[in-house]
N, C-alpha and C positions, 0 to 999 in steps of 0.2 A: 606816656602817661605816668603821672608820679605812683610810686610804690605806695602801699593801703595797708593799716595794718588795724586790728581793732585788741579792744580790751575787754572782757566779760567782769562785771563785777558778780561774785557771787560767793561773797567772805559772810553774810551777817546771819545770823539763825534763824530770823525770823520770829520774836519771840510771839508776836499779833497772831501766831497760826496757832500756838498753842499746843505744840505736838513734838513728837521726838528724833522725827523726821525733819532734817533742815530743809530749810522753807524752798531752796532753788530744788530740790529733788522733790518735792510735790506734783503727781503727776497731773497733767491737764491731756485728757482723751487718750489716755494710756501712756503718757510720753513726759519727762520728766522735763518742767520748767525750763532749765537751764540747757535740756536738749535739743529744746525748739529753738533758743534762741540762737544756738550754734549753731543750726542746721542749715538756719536764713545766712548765715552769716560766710559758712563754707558756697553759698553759690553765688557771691560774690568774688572778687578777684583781689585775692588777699595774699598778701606775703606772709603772717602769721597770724595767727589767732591767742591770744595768753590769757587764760581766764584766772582772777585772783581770789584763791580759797582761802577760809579760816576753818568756821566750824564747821565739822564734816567732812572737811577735807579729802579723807582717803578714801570715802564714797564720791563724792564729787569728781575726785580724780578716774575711779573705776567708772563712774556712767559714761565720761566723756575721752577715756580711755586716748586714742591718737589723735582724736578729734582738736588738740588744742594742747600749746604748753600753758604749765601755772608755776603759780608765784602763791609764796602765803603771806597773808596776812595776817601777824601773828596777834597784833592787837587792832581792834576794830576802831578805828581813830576816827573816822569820816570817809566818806567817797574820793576827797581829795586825796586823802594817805593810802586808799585803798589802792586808785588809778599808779602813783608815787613808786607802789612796791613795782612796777613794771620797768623801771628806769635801767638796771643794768642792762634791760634787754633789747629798748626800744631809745636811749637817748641820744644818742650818736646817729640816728637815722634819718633820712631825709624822707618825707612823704607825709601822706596822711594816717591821723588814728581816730580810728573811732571806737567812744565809750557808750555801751551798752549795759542797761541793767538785766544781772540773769534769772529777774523776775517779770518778765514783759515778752510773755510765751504768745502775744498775740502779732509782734513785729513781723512785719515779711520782706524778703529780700528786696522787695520791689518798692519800699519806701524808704531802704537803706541807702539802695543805690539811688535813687533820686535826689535823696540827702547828700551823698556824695558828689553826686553831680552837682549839685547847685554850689556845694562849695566850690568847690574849680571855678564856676563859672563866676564867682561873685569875686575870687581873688582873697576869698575871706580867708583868718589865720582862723577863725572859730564859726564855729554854725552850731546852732541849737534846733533840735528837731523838737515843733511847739502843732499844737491843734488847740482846736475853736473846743471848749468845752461847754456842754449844756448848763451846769452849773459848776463855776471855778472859783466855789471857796474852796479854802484850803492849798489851791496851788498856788506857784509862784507865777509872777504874772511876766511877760516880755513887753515890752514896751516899746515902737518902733518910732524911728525919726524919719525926715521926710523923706529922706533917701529910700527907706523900706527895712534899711538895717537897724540892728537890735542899738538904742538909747539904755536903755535900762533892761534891767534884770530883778525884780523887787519880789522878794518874799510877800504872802497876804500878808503874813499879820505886820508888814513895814508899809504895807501900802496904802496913799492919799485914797479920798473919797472919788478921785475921778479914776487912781486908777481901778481900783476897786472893783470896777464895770468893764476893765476889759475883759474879754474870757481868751486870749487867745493864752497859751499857758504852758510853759516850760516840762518836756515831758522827761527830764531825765537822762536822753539821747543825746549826742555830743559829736561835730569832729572836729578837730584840732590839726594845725600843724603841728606835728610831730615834736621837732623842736621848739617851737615859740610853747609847746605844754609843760614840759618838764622845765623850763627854763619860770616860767610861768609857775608852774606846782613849787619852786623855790622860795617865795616868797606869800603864800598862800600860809596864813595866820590861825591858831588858834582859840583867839583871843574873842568868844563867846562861849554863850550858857552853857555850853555841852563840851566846850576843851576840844572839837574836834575841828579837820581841818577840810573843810569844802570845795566839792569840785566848781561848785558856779564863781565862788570867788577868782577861779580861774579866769571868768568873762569881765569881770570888772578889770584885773588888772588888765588884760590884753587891750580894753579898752582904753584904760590911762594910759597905754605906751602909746596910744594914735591908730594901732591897730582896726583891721576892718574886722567887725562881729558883726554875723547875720543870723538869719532865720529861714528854714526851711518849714512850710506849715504843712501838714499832711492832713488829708481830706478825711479821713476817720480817723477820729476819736479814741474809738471802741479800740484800734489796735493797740495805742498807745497806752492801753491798763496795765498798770504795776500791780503785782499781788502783792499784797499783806497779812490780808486775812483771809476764814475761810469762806465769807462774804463772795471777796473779791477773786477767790478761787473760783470759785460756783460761775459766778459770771464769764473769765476767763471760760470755762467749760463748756458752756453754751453757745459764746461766742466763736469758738473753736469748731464746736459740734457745727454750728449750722454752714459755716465757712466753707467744711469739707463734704459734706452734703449737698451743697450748694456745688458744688466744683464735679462733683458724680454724677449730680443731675443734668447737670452742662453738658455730660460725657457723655448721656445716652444710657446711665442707671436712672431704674424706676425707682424710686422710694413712696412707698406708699401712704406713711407718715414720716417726716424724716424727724419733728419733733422728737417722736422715741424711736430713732436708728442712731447707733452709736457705731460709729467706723473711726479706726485709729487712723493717723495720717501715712503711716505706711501700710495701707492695705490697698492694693490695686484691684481693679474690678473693672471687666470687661462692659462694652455696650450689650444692651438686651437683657439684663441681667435686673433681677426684679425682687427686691427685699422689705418683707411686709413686719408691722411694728415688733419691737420688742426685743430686735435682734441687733446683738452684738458682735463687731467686726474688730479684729485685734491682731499684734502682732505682722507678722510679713503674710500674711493670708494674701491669697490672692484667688477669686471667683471667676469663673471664663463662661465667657456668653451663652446666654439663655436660662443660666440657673437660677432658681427661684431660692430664696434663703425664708424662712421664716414662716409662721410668726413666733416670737420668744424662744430664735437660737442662739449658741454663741459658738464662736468658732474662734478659735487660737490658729496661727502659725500650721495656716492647715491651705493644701490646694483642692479645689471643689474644681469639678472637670464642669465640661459646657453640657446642659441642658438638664444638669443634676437637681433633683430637690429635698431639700432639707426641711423639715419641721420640727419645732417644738424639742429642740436635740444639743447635745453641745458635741461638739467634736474640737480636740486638741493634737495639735502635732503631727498630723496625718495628712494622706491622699488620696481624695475621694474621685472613682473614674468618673466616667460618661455617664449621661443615662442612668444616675445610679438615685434609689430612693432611701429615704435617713428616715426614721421616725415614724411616728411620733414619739417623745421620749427614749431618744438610743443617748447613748452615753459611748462612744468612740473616741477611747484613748490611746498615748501617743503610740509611734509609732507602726500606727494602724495604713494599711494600704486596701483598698478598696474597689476590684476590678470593673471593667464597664459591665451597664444593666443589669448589676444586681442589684437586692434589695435586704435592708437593716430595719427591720420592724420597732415596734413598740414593745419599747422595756426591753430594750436589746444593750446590751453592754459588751464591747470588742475591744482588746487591750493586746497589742504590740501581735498583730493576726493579720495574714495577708489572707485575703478571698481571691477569690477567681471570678473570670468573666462570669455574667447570667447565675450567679451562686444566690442562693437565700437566707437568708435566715431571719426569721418572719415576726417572731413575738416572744418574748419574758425567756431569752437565754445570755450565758455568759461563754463569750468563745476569748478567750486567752490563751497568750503564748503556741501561738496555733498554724499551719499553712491549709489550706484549703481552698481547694483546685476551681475547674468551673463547672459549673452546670449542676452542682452540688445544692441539696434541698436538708437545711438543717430546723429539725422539728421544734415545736413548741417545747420549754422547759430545759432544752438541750443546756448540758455544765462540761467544758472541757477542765478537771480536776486534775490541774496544771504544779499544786502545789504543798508539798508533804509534810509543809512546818519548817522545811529547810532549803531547799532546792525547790528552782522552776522546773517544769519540766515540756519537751515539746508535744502535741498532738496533731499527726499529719492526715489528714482528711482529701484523699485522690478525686480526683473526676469525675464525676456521675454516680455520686454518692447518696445514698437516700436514708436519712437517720429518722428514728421515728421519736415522738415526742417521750418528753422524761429519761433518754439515754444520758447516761454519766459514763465520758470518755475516759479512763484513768491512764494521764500521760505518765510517762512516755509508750505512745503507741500510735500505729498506722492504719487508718480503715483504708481498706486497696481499693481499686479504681473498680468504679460500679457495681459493687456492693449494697448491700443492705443492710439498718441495724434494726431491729425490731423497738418496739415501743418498749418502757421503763426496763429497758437491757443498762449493764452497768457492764460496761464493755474494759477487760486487765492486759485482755492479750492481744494480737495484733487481728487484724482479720482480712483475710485474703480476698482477690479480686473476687469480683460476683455472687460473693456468698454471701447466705443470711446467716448472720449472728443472732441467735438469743441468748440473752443472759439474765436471765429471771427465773422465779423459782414455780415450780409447777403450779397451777391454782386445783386449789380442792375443796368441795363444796359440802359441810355438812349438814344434811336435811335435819330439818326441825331442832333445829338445833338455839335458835335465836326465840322461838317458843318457849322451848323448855326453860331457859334461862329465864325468863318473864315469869312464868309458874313457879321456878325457885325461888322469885325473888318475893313473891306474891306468899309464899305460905311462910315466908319467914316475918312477915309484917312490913315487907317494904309497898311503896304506892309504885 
């Protein structure tokens, strides 16, 4: 099989977006444009990948990190001059390239390689990957001869009244012999409105050498959207959205609206697993069968164990066990670890705090910087005061611990294994196994006293 190599265009700023963010790192479902299109592109059989940066460059180069060598495009000439900068790297080589825009985050391997395929098969030196568009003003149009291969290549606004009406339509996508491009990119002009020098001009000449130019037509459309704007953003985003939705669904996930479920493309999610609207899937997350997500959570870069459920909660950067209940309203941040069948109530907030098996903690506390054992029952109100204006500090909470509501832990300190802290105790010191701590100040009740005060207030003229 000949050697395959492709090329990322993704030098231009994108000025149509409007934003300060260059246009190929704008993300579509968490995932930056120019990442998607690498990503189709690596599960292909490629000898190299060179994506050509300009503006942005040294972000572009950080998103895609080993994913790809680059080349700069120091001035933004045209796609032609773009493709061009690639030449030290790829002229001398035999095989195929293929040019890709790294604005067309909806491309998938599976139309790539087809594309490829049918080059080979057609013996062609060029193929253009073209679809049927619903309405193709504005694109450039292909024009086929009887044979099926590409006749023309016409810009709309160059084109006759008949051809006007074809819709099948040049999307941008390209492959090439390797050599016959660069050899070809030689003589590619810039002798139009704009001084710049174009990659399709590439198909005409290959054409006037006698060369065979075809076309590969692919069945959607919709993949084939370039972004621009944040129009065409928006649409890429939904198109995206229902894609992979679609593909979870196939799996044996429940989506109960997938309209509003947002799942990034790298979030894996077991069969049986059942996520109701409003809920956000991000990052490497991964959910294991049986778990209920939702409705209106989000979950970062987190593992939810099987049969766990989550409400109304965000959780980030953590590992939630078995049988474990989140919410309503918890807030579990990162480095949170979360043991089987326990339970994160409402208005519960947990930051970088392992729990234990069957542990609780029920409603409106903050456990930070914390270990805590299993079997452990943490009361309403509970504050581990982890933090002195300078330093973290830890608070270790044993096994069969039973704290009572309104305790304030002051770390650094150990409540020992099956203990008790009494209610609104503000616990400094450590406290040993089985004992009850109090730490509150005696209560004392003066009679008539909230009377008298009514009478004082009474004979001085107040109501």
């Amino acid at each position: 099989m000949k050697k395959r190599y492709a090329v990322v265009l993704a030098a231009g700023q994108g000025t149509r977006m409007k934003s300060s963010l260059y246009k190929v790192l704008h993300p579509v479902m968490g995932r930056p444009m120019v990442q998607h299109v690498v990503d189709q592109l690596k599960k292909l059989d490629l000898e190299e990948i060179i994506t050509i940066v300009g503006f942005g460059a040294e972000k572009v180069k950080d998103q895609l990190e080993n994913d790809s060598q680059f080349v700069i495009q120091a001035e933004q000439l045209g796609t032609g001059h773009a493709v061009l900068q690639a030449e030290q790297l790829l002229r001398n080589k035999e095989g195929t390239t293929v040019v890709v825009c790294g604005d067309t985050p909806l491309l998938t391997n599976a139309t790539l390689q087809a594309l490829l395929n049918h080059h080979d098969q057609a013996g062609a030196v060029a193929t253009i990957l073209t679809a049927k568009a619903p309405d193709p003003t504005g694109y450039g149009r292909v024009i086929r001869n009887e044979a099926g291969h590409v006749a023309k290549n016409v810009e709309h606004k160059d084109a006759s009244e008949v051809e006007l009406h074809v819709n099948e339509i040049n999307t941008g996508t390209y492959c090439f012999d390797n050599r016959a491009l660069f050899q070809a990119l030689q003589e590619v002009s810039n002798d139009n409105a704009q001084g710049e020098y174009y990659l399709p001009d590439v198909i005409e000449i290959l054409k006037d050498q006698g060369e065979i130019v075809t076309a590969y037509q692919t069945d959607d459309f919709e993949e084939t959207l370039g972004v621009n704007d944040r129009i065409a953003l928006s649409q890429a985003e939904q198109s995206m959205k229902k894609r992979i939705n679609n593909q979870h669904m196939r799996n044996g996930v429940s989506l109960i609206d997938p309209v509003h479920t947002y799942i990034s493309p790298s979030v894996g999610i077991d069969q049986d697993v059942t996520i109701h609207p409003g809920s956000i899937l991000s990052g490497n997350t991964q959910i294991k069968s049986g778990a209920i997500i939702g409705p209106n959570s989000e979950i970062t870069d987190c593992i939810i164990g099987s049969d766990s459920i989550i409400k109304q909660s965000v959780i980030t950067n953590s590992v939630i066990g078995q049988r474990v209940q989140v919410g309503p309203y918890a807030h579990i941040r990162p480095q949170t670890k979360i043991g089987n069948d326990a339970k994160i109530g409402n208005f519960v907030e947990i930051k970088k705090t392992a729990i234990g098996d069957k542990s609780k903690v029920s409603h409106l506390s903050y456990i930070g910087d914390a270990e805590v054992g299993s079997n452990v029952n943490v009361g309403c109100g509970t504050i581990t005061v982890n933090y002195d204006g300078a330093n973290k500090y830890v608070t270790t909470i044993e096994d069969d611990v039973f704290i009572g509501c309104n305790a304030n832990l002051v770390a650094p300190v150990t409540i020992g294994e099956g203990s008790f802290v009494a209610a609104g105790s503000t616990i400094t010191k450590d406290v040993p196994r089985e004992a009850l701590s109090i730490a509150r100040a005696r209560q004392t009740n003066k009679e008539e006293y909230a009377k008298k005060m009514k009478n004082a207030k009474k004979a001085n003229g107040g109501s």
